[in-house]
C-alpha positions as CSV (number, residue, x, y, z in Angstrom):
1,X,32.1,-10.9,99.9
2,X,30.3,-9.0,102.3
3,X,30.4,-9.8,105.7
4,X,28.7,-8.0,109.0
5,X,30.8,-6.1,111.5
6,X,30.7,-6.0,115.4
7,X,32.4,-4.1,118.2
8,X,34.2,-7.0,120.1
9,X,36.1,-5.1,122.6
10,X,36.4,-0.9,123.7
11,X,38.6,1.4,125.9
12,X,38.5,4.8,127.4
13,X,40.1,7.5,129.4
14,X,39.1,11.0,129.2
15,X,38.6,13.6,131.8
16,X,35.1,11.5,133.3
17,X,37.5,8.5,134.1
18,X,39.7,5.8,132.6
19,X,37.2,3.0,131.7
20,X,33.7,3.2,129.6
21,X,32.4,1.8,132.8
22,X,33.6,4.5,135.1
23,X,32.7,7.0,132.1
24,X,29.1,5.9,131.6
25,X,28.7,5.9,135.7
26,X,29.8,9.6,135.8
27,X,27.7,11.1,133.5
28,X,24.7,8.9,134.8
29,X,25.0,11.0,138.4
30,X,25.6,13.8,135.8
31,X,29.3,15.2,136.7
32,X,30.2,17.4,134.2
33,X,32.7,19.8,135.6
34,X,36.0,21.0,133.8
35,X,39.2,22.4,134.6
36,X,40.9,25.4,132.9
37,X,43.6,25.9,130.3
38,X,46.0,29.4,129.9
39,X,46.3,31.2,126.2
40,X,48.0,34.1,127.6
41,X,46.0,36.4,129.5
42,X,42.6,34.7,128.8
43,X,41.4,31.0,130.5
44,X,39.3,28.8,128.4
45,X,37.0,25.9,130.0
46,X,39.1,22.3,129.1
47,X,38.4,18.9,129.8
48,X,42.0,17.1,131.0
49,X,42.9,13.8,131.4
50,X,42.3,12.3,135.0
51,X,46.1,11.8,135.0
52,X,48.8,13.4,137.5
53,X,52.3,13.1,135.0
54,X,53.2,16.3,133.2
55,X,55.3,15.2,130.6
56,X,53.5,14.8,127.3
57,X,55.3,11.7,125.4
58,X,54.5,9.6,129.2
59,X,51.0,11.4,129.8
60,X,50.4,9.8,126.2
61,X,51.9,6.6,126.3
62,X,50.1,5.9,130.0
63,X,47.2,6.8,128.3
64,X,47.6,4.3,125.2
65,X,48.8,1.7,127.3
66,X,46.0,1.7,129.4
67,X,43.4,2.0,127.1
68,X,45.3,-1.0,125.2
69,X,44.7,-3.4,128.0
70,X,40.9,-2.9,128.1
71,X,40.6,-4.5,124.3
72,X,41.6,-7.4,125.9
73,X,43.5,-10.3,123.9
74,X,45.0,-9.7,120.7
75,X,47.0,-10.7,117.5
76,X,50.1,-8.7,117.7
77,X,49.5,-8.3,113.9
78,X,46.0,-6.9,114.3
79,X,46.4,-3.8,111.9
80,X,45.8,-0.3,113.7
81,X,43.8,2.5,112.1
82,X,44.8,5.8,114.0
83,X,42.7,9.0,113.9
84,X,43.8,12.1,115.5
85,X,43.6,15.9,114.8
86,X,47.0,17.1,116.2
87,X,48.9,13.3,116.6
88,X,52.2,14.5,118.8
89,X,52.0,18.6,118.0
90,X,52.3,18.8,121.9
91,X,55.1,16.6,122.1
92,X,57.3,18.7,119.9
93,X,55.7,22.1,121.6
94,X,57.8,20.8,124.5
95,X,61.0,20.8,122.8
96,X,61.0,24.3,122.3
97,X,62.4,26.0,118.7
98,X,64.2,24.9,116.9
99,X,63.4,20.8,116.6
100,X,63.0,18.8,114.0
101,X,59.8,17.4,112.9
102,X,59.8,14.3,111.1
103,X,59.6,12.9,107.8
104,X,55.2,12.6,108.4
105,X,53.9,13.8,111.6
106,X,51.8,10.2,111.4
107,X,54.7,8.3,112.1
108,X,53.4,8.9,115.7
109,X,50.8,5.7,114.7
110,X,54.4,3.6,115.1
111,X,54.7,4.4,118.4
112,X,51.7,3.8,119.4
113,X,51.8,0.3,117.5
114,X,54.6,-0.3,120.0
115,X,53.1,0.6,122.8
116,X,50.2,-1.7,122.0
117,X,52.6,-3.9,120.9
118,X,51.2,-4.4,117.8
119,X,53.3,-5.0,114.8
120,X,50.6,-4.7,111.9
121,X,50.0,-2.8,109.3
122,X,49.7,1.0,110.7
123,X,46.8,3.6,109.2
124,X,46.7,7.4,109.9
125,X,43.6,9.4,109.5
126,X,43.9,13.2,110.2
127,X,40.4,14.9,109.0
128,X,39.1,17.2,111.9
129,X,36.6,15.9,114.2
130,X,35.5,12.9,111.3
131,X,38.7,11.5,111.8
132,X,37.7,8.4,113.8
133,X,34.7,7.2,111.8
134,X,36.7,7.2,108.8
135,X,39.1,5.1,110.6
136,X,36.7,3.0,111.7
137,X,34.9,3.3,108.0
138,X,38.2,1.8,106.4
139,X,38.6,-1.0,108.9
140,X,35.1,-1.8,108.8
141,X,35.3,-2.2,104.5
142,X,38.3,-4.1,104.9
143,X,36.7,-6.6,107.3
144,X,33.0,-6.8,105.5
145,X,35.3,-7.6,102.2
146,X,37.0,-10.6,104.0
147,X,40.5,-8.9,103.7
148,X,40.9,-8.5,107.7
149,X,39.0,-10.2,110.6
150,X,39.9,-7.8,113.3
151,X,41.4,-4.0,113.5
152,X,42.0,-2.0,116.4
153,X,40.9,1.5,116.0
154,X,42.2,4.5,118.1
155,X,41.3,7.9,118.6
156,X,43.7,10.4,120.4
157,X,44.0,14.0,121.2
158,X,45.9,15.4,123.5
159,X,46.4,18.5,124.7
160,X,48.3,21.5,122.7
161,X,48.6,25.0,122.7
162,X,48.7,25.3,118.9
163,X,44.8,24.0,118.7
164,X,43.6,26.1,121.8
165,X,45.2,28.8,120.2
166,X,43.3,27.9,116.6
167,X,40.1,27.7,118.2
168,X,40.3,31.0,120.6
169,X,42.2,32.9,117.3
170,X,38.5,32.0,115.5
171,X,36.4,33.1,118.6
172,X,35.0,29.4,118.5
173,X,35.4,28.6,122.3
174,X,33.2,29.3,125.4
175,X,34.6,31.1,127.9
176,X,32.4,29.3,130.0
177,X,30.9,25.8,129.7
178,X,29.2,24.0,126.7
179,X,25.1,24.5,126.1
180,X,24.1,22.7,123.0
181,X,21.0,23.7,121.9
182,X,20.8,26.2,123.9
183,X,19.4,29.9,123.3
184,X,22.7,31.1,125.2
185,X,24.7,28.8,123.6
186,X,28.4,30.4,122.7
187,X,31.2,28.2,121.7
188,X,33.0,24.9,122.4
189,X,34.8,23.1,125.2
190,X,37.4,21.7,123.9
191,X,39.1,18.4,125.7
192,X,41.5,15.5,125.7
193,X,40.8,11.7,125.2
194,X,42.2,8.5,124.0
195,X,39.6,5.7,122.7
196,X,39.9,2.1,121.0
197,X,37.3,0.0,119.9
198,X,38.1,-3.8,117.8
199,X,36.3,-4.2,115.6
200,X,36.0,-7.8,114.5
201,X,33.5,-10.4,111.9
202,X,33.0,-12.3,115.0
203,X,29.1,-11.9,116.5
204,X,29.4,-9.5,119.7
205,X,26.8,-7.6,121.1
206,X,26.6,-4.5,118.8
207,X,27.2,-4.3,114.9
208,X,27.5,-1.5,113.0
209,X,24.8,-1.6,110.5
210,X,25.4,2.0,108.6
211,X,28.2,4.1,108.2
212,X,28.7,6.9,105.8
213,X,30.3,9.6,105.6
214,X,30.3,12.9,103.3
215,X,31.5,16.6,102.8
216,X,29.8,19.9,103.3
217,X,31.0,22.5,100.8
218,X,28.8,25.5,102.0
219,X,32.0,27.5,103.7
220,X,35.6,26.5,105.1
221,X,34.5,27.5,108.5
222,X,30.6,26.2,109.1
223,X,27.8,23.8,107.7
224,X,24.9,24.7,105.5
225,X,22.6,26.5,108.0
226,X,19.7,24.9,106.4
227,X,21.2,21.1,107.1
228,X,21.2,19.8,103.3
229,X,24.7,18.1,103.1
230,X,24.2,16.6,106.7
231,X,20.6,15.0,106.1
232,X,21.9,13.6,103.0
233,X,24.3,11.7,104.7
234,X,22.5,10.5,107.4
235,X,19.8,9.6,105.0
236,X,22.5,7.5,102.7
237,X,23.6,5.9,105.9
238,X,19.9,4.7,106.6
239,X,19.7,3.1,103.2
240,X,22.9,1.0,103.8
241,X,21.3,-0.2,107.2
242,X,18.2,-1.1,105.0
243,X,16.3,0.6,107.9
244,X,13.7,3.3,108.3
245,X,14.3,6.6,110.1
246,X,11.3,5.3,112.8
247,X,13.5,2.6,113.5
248,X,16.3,4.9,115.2
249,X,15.3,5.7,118.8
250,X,18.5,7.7,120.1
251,X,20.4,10.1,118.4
252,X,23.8,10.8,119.6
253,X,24.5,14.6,118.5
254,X,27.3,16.7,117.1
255,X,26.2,19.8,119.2
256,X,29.4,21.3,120.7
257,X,27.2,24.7,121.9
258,X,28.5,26.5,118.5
259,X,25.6,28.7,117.4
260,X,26.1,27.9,113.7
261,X,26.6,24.3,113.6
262,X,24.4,23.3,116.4
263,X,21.4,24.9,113.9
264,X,22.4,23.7,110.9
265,X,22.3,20.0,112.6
266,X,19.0,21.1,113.7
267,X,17.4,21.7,110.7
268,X,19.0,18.3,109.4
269,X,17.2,16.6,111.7
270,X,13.7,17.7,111.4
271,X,14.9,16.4,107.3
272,X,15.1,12.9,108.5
273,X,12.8,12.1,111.1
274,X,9.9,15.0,110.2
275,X,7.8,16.1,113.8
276,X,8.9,12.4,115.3
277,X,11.6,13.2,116.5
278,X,13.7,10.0,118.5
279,X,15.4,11.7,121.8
280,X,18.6,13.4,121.8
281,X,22.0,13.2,123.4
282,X,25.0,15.4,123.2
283,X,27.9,13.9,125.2
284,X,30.2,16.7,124.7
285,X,29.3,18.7,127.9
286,X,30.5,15.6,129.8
287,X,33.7,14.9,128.2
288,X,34.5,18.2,126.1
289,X,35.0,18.1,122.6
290,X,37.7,15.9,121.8
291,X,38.6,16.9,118.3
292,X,39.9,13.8,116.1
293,X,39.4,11.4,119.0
294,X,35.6,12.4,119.1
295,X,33.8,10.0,117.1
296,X,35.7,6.8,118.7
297,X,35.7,8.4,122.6
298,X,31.9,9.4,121.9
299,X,30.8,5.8,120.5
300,X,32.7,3.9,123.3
301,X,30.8,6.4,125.8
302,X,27.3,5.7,124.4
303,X,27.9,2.0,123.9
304,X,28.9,1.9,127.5
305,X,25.5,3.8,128.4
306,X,23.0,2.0,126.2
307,X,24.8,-1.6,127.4
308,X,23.5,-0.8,130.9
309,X,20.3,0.9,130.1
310,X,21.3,4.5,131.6
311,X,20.8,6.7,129.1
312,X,22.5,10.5,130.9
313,X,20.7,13.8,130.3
314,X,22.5,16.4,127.9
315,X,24.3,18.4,130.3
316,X,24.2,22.6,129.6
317,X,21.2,22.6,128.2
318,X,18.2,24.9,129.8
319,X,16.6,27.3,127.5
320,X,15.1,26.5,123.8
321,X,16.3,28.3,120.8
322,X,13.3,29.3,119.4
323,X,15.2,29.6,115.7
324,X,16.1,25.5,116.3
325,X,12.9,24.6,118.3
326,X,14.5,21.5,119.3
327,X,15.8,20.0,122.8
328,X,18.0,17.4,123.8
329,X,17.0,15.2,126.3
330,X,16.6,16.6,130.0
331,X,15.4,13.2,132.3
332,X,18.1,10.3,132.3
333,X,16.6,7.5,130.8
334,X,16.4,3.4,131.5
335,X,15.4,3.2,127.7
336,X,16.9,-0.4,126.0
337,X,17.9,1.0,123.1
338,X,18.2,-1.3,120.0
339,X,19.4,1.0,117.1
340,X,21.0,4.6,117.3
341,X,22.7,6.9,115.1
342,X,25.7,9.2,115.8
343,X,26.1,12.3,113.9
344,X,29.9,13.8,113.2
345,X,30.5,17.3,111.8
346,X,33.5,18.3,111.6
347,X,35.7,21.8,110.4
348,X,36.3,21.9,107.3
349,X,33.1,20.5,106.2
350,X,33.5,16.9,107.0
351,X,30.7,14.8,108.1
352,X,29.6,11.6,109.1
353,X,27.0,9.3,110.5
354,X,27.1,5.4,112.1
355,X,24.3,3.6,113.0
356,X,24.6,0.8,115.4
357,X,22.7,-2.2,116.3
358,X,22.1,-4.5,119.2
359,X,22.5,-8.1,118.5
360,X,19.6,-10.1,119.4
């Protein structure tokens, strides 16, 4: 049995604001500013929360809670697929050494079932910045087999010093704001966010038509600069959407500004579509790069933006690399867009594409 699958219901808060409306209406007047985060003596670029409580446990649980009520009603045993890069690592930073961790750092997804109230079956994904679309890739096969109707699928990151620290040990950050695409491009902005979508076999507005995902064994650190691994699987994805690559007419980008895999992305792309290339959005100067919660917070955004026709320019961006001879889109856009496809890449070598469809 296979059956479609649509996105009945989304939430959001991230550092643009605490709804997809509010979100999509920020980056359409184009605000992109960040704050700043400590590592010792050096201050990297971060994108926080708009919330005032310090504590991490409440900053989180005000966060779920509210993003919870924007999915609207619910079975309180809807299962919950969580993705996350770093679950509660800031929690137990708090506690100072020594605590106890527990038994599996993903028994954080049973606190957030209760604070969703949500007594389901409970799913943890933790694979680098894919994580949420293969959350949303198991709760999607379940429904399409007839197994489930609905899931609810969350992405969260919150801020940590262990992860800034990561990133800045690996020189992967900017010290100053993300560029993708650009010639002066130098690093990522990393940044906090907590997104839901249900899914659900009921008809809504937008199905997911494609969804695949796939690893990239070139190095533990970066993709193959030449874009193999990622065309491939945004090439299988097209296949399962039975659909054309002139039939996608935005393309919602990895590019985080890091000079490696913002070419290697590149080169995947002129793979796919040839010289016709559909325009291109990177979200990540708007919101930051939100790690495990990316994939989710970056769909809800877009799906926000293409439901009201305002389509945002890719912030950061000025100046063409002439070694990647491609731009992302500089003039908003009223575009009604009926098909696009979202590229992941994550660390590691993960990587993943969706396509999505407007129901007619």
């Amino acid at each position: 049995m296979t059956r479609p699958v649509y996105i009945a219901s989304s939430g959001l808060i991230c550092a643009r604001g605490d709804s997809p409306a509010k979100v999509s209406q920020a980056l359409w007047a184009g605000e992109c500013t960040s704050g700043k985060r400590q590592l010792g003596e050096r201050e990297f670029p971060y994108f926080s929360l708009p919330l005032s409580e310090a504590d991490w446990l409440t900053r989180a649980e005000q966060a779920v809670t509210h993003v919870a009520a924007q999915l609207g009603p619910r079975d309180a045993e809807t299962p919950l697929f969580l993705a996350s890069s770093s679950f509660q690592i800031g929690h137990f930073e708090e506690q100072g050494a020594p605590f106890e961790l527990p038994i599996a750092t993903a028994s954080f997804s049973r606190r957030i079932a209760e604070w969703m109230h949500l007594s389901g079956p409970r799913y943890s994904f933790s694979n680098a910045c894919t994580s949420g679309f293969s959350a949303i890739d198991a709760a999607r096969s379940l429904i399409a087999a007839g197994q489930l109707d609905e899931a609810i699928v969350v992405g969260i990151e919150l801020a940590n010093r262990s992860t800034l620290a990561g990133f800045a040990a690996m020189e992967l950050l900017s010290r100053t704001h993300c560029q993708p695409f650009d010639a002066k491009r130098d690093g990522l902005v990393l940044g906090e966010a907590v997104a839901a979508v249900r899914l659900s076999a009921k008809p809504a507005t937008w199905r997911i038509t494609g969804l695949c995902t796939g690893l990239d064994a070139y190095s533990t650190t970066g993709p193959d600069p030449q874009g193999g691994p990622i065309a491939k699987v945004a090439v299988d994805c097209l296949k399962e959407a039975k659909i054309n690559p002139a039939d996608i007419e935005l393309v919602k980008l990895q590019a985080a500004g890091s000079p490696g895999t913002d070419l290697a992305e590149a080169n995947a792309l002129r793979q796919i579509f040839g010289n016709t290339l559909p325009p291109l959005l990177s979200l990540k100067p708007y919101l930051g790069h939100t790690l495990g919660a990316s994939g989710i917070a970056e769909l809800v955004t877009l799906l926000a933006c293409l439901t009201l026709d305002q389509i945002p320019t890719t912030a950061g961006f000025k100046k063409v690399d002439p070694e990647i001879a491609l731009f992302p889109m500089v003039d908003r856009s009223n575009a009604h867009i009926q098909r696009a496809l979202l590229n992941l890449i994550g660390f590691g070598g993960g990587l993943a594409s969706m396509i999505i469809e407007r129901r007619t």
